[in-house]
C-alpha positions in Angstrom: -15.1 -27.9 8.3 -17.2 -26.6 11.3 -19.8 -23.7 10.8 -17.7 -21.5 12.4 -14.8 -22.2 10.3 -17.1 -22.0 6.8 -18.1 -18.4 8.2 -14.3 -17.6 8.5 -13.5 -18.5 5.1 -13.2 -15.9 2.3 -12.9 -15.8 -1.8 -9.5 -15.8 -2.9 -7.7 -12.4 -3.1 -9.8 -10.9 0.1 -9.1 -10.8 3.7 -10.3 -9.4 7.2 -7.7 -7.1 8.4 -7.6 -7.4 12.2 -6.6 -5.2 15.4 -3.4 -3.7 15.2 -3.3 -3.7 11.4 -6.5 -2.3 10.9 -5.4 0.7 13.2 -2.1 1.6 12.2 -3.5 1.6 8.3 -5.8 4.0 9.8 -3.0 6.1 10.6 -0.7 5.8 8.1 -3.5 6.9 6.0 -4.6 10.0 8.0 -0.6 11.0 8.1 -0.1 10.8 4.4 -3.7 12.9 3.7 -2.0 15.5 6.4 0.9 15.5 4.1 -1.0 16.2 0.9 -3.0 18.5 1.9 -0.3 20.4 4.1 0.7 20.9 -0.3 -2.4 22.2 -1.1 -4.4 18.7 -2.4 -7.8 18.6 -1.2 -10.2 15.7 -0.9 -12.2 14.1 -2.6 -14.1 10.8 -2.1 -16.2 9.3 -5.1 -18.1 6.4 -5.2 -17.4 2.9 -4.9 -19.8 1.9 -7.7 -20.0 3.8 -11.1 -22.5 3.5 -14.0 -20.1 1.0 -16.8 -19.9 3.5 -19.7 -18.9 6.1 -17.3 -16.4 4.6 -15.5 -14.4 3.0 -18.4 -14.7 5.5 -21.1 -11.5 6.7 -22.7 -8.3 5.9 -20.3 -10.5 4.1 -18.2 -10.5 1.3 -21.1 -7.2 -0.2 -19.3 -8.8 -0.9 -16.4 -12.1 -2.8 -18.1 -10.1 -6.3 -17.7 -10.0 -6.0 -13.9 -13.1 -4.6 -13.0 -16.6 -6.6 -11.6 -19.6 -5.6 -13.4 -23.1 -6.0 -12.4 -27.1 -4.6 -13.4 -28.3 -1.6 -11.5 -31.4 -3.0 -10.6 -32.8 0.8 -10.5 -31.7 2.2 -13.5 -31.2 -1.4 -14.9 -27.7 -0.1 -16.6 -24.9 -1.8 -16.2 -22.2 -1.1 -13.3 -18.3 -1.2 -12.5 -17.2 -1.6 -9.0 -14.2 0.6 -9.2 -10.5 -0.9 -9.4 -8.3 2.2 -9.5 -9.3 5.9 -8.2 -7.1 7.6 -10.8 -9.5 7.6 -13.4 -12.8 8.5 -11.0 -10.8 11.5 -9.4 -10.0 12.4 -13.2 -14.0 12.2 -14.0 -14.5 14.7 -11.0 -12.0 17.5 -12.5 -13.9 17.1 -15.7 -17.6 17.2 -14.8 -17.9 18.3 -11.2 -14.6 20.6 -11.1 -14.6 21.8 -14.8 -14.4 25.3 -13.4 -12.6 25.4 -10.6 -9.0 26.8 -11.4 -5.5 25.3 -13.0 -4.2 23.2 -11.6 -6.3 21.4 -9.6 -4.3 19.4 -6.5 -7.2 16.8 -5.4 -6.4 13.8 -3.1 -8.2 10.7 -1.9 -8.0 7.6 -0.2 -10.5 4.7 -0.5 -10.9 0.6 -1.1 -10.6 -1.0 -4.7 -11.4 -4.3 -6.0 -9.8 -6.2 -8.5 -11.2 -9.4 -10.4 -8.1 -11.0 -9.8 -5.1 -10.9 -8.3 -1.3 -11.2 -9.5 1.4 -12.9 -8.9 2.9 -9.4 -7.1 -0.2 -8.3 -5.6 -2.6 -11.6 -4.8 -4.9 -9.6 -3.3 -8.1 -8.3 -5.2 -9.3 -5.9 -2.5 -6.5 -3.4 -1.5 -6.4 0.2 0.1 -5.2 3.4 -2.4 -4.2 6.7 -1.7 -3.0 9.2 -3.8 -3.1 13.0 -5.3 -3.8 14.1 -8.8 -2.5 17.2 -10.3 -4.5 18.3 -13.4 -4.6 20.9 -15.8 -1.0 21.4 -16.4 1.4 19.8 -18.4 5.5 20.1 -17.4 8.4 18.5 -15.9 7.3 20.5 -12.4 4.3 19.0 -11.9 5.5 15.7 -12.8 8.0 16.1 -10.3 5.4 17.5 -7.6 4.0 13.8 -8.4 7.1 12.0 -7.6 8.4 14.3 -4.4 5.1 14.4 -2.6 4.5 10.5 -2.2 7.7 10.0 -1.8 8.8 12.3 0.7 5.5 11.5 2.7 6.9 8.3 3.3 9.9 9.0 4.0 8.5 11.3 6.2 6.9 8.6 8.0 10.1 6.9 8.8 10.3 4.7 5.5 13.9 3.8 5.1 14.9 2.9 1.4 12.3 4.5 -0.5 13.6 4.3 -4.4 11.5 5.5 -7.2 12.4 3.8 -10.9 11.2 6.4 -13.9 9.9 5.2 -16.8 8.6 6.7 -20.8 5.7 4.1 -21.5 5.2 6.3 -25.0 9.0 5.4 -25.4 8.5 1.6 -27.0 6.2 2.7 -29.1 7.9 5.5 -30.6 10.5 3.2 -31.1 8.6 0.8 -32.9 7.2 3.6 -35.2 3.9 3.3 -33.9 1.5 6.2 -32.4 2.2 6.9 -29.4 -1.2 5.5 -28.2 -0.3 2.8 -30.2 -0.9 -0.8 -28.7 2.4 -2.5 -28.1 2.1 -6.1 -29.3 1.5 -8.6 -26.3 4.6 -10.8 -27.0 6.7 -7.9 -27.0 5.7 -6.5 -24.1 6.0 -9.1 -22.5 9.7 -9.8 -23.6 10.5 -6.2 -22.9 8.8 -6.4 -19.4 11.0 -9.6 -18.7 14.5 -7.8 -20.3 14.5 -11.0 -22.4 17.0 -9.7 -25.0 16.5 -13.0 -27.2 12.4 -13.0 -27.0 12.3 -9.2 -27.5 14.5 -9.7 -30.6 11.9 -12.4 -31.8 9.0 -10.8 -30.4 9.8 -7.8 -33.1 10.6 -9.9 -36.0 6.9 -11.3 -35.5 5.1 -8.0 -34.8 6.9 -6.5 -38.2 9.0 -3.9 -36.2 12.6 -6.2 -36.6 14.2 -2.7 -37.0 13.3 -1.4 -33.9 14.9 -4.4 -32.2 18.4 -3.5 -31.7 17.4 -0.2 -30.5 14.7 -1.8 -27.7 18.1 -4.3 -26.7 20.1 -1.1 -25.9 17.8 0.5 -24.1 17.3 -2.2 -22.1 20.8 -2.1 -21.3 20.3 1.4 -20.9 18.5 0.8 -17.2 19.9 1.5 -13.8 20.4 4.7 -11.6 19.2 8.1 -13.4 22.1 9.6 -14.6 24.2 6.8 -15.5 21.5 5.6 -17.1 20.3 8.9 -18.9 24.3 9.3 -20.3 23.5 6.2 -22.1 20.7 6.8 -23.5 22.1 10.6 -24.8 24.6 8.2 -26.7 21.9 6.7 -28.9 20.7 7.2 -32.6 17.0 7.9 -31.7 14.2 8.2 -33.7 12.9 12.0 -33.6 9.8 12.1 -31.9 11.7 10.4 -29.0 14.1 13.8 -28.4 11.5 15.4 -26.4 10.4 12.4 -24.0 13.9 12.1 -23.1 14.8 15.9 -22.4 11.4 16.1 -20.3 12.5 12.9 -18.0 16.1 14.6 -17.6 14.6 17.7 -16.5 11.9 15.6 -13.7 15.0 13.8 -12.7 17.0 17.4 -12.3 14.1 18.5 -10.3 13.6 15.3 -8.3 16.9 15.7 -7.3 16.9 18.9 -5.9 14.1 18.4 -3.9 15.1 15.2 -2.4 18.7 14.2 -2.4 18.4 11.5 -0.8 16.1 9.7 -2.9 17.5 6.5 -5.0 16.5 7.3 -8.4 16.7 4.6 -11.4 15.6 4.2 -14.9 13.8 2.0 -16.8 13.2 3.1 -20.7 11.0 -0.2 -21.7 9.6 -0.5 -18.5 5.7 -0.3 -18.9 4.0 -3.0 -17.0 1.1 -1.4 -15.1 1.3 1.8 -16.9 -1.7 1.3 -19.7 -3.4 4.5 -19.5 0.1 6.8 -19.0 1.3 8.9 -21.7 4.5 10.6 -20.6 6.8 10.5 -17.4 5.6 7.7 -15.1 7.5 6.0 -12.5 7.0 2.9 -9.6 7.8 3.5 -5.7 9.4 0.6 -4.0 11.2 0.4 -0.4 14.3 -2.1 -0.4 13.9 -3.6 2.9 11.7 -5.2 2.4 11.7 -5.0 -1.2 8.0 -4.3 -1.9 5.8 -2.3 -5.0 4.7 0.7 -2.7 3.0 2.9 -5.3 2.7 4.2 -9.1 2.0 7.3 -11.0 2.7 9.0 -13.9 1.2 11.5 -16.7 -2.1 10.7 -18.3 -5.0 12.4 -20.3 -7.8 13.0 -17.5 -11.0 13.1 -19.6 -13.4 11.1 -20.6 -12.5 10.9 -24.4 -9.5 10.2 -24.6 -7.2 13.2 -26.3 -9.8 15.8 -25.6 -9.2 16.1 -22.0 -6.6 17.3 -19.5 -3.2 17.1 -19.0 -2.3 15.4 -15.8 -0.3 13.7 -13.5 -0.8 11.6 -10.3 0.3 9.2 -8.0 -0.9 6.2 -6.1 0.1 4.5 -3.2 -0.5 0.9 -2.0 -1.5 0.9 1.9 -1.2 -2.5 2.4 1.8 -2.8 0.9 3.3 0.5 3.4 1.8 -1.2 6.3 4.4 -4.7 5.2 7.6 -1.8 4.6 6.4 0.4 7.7 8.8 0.0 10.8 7.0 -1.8 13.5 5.3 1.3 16.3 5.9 1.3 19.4 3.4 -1.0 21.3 0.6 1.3 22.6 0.5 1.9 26.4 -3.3 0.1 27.2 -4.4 0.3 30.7 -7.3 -1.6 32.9 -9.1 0.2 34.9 -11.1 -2.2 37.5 -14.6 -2.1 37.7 -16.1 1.4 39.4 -12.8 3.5 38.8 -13.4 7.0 38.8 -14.0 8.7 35.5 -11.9 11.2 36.2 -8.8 9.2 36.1 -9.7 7.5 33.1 -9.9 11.0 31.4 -6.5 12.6 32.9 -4.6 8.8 31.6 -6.4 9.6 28.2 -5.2 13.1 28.4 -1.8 11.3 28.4 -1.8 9.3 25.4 -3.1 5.9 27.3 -5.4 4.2 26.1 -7.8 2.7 28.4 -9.7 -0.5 28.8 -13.1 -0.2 31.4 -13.7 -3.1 33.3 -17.4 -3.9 33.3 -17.6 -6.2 36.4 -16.0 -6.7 39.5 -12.5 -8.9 39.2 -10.8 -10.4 42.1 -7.6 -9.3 40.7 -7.4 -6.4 38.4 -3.5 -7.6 37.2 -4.4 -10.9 36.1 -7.8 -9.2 34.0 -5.3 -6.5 32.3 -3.2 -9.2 31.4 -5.8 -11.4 30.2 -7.4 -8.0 27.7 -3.8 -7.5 26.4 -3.4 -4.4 29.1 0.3 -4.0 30.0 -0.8 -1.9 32.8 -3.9 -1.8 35.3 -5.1 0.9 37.8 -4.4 0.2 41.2 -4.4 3.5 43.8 -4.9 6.2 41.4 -1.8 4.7 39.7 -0.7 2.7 36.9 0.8 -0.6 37.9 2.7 -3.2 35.4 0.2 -6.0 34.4 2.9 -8.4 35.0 
């Protein structure tokens, strides 16, 4: 492998995004912060580094398996290099923002890194943006958290956005553990694959065989909202499930009204990314192609755990968009030859061209646009077709 090569070559899970990419994710993002703060969210931007015990204190605990930590060699504490914004924007309302008012709509956008990768989402370094609503807990904000991503993209020209709701306090209530409880790894696992058979074994091993049949019908249980939700209504359920189940109805009632045209399923095991999330919580996906596009859901924002705020929030996935984005309309680039007047770069900016300035003399201007990807150069005052 040459130098040049060897320079080129990154760690696994990273990657140089190049010119258009680099651009239109620019965009996208600047679009969707228009849209969140056209709702009232404004923006915040915390750091990329955060002191260890800080950063990963109560919810934040999830995330301690996929962050980098290094020594501050000032302090000479130990750092985390962030690899979600939820739980920094979160730290903000509580310290920063304790006294601003309720609720508080805050939004950001910003780079995380992972330590690795999955199979879903190889990439350790990847773009978020998101709002957080905090400070009030009911089925209208968690709706707010569904219909503002959503209809931001769809706003965008997204075709087949879908969002699938979930209850990750749902298995264990079902398993008669506290709702914080740890769900045993084998049986997530199983429940996360719908593997009737494993779940069913999964349960006998964790010493929670009676709550095996009723995990296999809610598995059965999935698909679009109300379908779904009938089924569910159906079931012998333990009592402290009742109320997870009339607040999803009433976010899917709401969802609904707002945007009708919004595919809405259900999962009720579905928990797979949702560690810190203690009520509604739901995945954004576009069909074509069928890609992960963003999560959210209802959390605790707080340091400690139980002692903080309600909330709710959602993320999105910018590199992830950029793959479901329709393809833009190529950008109109012009050449202008060496020692064109200013003015007439100015009044073709005016216009929405963008312009490339030649910095030498060329003995023919088409052939130069054509070489610096210009599908137009100036010849006369006037734009001519490279080619």
């Amino acid at each position: 492998m040459n130098e040049s090569a060897n320079r080129a070559l990154l760690p696994a899970g990273l990657r140089d995004i190049l010119p258009p990419a680099a651009e239109l994710e620019a965009k996208v993002v600047g679009r969707l912060a228009k849209h969140f703060a056209a709702h009232g969210y404004e923006r915040v931007k915390p750091p990329m580094i955060e002191f260890e015990d800080s950063l990963l204190a109560g919810g934040g605990a999830a995330m301690a398996p996929h962050s980098f930590r290094l020594m501050d060699p000032v302090s000479q504490r130990m750092l985390a290099v962030r690899a979600d914004m939820t739980l920094q924007v979160a730290r903000i309302a509580e310290t920063r923002l304790a006294r601003a008012p309720r609720p508080l709509r805050l939004s950001y956008a910003g780079q995380v890194l992972r330590v690795r990768g999955t199979q879903l989402r190889p990439d350790r370094q990847f773009g978020q943006t998101g709002i957080e609503l905090i400070g009030v807990d009911n089925a209208e904000a968690d709706a707010e958290a569904i219909v503002l991503p959503a209809g931001a993209l769809m706003a965008q020209g997204m075709k087949g956005v879908s969002v699938d709701l979930s209850l990750p306090a749902l298995v264990p209530l079902a398993c008669r553990l506290p709702p914080s409880g740890s769900v045993p790894e084998a049986l997530s696992e199983a429940l996360n694959r719908k593997d009737v058979a494993a779940v069913r074994s999964a349960a006998a091993a964790a010493g929670v065989s009676s709550a095996a049949d009723l995990l296999v019908t809610l598995i059965a249980a999935a698909g679009p909202a109300e379908d779904a939700l009938a089924k569910i209504a159906k079931l012998a359920l333990p009592a402290g499930i009742a109320p997870e189940i009339t607040r999803l109805r009433e976010v899917v009632t709401l969802v609904r009204a707002a945007l009708p045209e919004l595919a809405l399923t259900v999962d009720p095991v579905e928990h797979r990314g949702l560690a810190y999330h203690t009520g509604v919580s739901f995945t954004i996906f576009s069909k074509h192609p069928a890609l992960e596009l963003g999560r959210g859901g209802r959390y605790i924002a707080g340091g400690n755990g139980a002692a903080g705020e309600p909330a709710t929030g959602a993320t999105l996935f910018t590199d992830t968009i950029l793959e479901a984005m329709p393809i833009p309309a190529g950008t109109k680039r012009i050449y202008l030859p060496y020692g064109s007047a200013r003015e007439a770069g100015a009044r073709l900016r005016a216009d929405g061209w963008v312009t490339v300035a030649g910095l030498a003399p060329v003995a023919d201007a088409r052939a130069e646009a054509k070489r610096l990807g210009c599908g137009f150069a100036l010849a006369g005052g006037k734009p001519i077709p490279a080619e």
